[in-house]
C-alpha positions in Angstrom: 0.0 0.0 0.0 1.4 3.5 -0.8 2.0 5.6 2.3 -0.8 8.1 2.8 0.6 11.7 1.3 -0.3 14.4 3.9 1.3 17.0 2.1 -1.5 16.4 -1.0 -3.7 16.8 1.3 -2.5 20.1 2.6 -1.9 21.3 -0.7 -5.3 20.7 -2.1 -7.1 21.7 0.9 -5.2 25.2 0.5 -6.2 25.2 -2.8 -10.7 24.6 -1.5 -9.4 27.8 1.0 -8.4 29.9 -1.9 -11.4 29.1 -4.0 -13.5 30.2 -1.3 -11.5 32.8 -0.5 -12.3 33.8 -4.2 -15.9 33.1 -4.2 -16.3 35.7 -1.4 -14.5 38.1 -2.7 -14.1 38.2 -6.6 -17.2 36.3 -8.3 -19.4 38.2 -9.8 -21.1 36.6 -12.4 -23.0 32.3 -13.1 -19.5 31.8 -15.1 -17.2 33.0 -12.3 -19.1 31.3 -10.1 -18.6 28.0 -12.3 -14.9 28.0 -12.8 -14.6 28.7 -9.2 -16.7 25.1 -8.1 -14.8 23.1 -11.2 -11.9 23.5 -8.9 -13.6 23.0 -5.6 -14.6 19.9 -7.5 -11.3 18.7 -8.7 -9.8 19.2 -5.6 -12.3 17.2 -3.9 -12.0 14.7 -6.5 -8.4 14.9 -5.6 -8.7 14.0 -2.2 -11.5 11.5 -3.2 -8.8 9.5 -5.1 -6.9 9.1 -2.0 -9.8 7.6 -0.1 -10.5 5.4 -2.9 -7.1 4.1 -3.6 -6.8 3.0 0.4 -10.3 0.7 0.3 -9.2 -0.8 -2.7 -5.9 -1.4 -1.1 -7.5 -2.9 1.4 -10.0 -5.0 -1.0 -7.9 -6.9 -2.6 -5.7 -7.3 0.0 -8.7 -9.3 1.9 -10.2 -10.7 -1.4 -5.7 -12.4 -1.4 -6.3 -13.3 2.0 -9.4 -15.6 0.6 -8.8 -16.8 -2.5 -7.5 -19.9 -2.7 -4.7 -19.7 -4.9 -5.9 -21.4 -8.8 -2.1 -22.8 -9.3 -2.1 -25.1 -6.9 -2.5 -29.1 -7.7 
């Protein structure tokens, strides 16, 4: 399993801070307001990825622990 990667997630979440920081402060129009959320949503997408790749990890390393291994005689 790849170790978790803390400074990812202190990067991206800097990046949600920002956007919001943004939002308040600069958007002014529907289409600001949408290129603002496409990055909320990659970040969170980005952090999602993280979560995801640590259950699957963890799914096949209990679907190993079961399986009976097909090359044996």
């Amino acid at each position: 399993m790849n170790p978790f990667d803390v400074s990812m997630v202190n990067r991206v979440a800097k990046e949600i801070e920002e956007s919001g920081r943004r939002m308040q402060q600069i958007v002014n129009s529907p289409t600001e307001l949408t290129a603002e959320l496409n990055k909320v949503q990659s970040s969170l997408n980005s952090l999602q990825s993280l979560t995801q790749a640590d259950r699957a990890a963890g799914a096949n390393a209990n679907t190993a622990q079961y399986t009976p291994n097909q090359n044996q005689s």
